[in-house]
C-alpha positions in Angstrom: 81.7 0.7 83.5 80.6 -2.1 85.8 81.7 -4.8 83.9 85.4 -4.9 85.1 83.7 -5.7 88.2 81.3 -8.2 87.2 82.0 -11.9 88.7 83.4 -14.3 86.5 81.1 -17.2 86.0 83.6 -20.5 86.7 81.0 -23.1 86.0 80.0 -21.0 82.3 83.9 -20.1 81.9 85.1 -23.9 82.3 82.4 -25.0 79.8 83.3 -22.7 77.1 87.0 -22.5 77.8 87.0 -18.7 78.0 86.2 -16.1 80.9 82.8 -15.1 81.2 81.4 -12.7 83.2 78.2 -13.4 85.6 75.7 -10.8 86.0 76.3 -10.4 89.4 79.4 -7.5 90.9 82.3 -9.0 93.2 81.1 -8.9 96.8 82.5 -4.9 97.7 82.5 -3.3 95.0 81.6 0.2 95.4 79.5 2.8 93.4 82.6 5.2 94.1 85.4 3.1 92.2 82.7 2.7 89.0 82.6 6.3 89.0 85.9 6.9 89.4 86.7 4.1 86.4 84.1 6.4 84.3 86.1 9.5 85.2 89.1 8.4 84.0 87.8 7.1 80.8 86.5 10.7 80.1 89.6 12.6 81.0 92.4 9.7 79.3 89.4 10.2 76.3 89.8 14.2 76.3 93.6 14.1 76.6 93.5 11.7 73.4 91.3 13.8 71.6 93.6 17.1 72.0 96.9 15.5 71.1 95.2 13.9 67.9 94.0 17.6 67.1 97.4 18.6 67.4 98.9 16.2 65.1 95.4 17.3 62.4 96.6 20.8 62.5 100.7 19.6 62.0 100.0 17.6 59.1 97.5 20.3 57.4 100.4 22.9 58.3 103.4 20.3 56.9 100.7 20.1 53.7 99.8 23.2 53.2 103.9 23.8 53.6 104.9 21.5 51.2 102.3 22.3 48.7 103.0 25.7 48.7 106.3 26.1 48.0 105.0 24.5 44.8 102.7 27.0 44.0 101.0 29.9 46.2 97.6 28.7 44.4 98.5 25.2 44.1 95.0 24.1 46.2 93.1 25.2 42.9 94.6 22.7 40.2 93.4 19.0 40.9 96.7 18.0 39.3 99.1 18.9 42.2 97.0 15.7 44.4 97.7 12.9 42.2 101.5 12.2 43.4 103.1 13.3 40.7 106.0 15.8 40.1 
């Protein structure tokens, strides 16, 4: 979480024609805003993480929907997964 805030190398950047970061952190960063960065990456990851459940537990409803208007017991004959009718 402390590489947003890592210098960027000029003298290595213009040699290799890209961006590169130097070991050393911009003059004022603080402790505080790396925490804060690493908070935010938790909570944006746990908010991702529930609405992907929620679309799991759709699909597996919209399947087991779909496939069971086939057949109550269609989940025991291999058949039924291959695509066709």
């Amino acid at each position: 979480y402390w590489y947003p805030y890592r210098r960027i190398d000029s003298a290595e950047s213009a040699a290799r024609g890209r961006p590169v970061r130097a070991s050393e952190v911009v003059p004022g960063t603080r402790l505080d805003q790396v925490v804060a960065l690493y908070d935010f990456d938790r909570r944006l990851k746990l908010l991702v993480m529930d609405a992907i459940e929620r679309i799991e537990i759709a699909l597996r409803v919209e399947l087991a929907y779909t496939l069971g208007a086939r057949d109550p017991y269609v989940h025991r004959d291999p058949r039924a997964f291959d695509g066709r009718p």
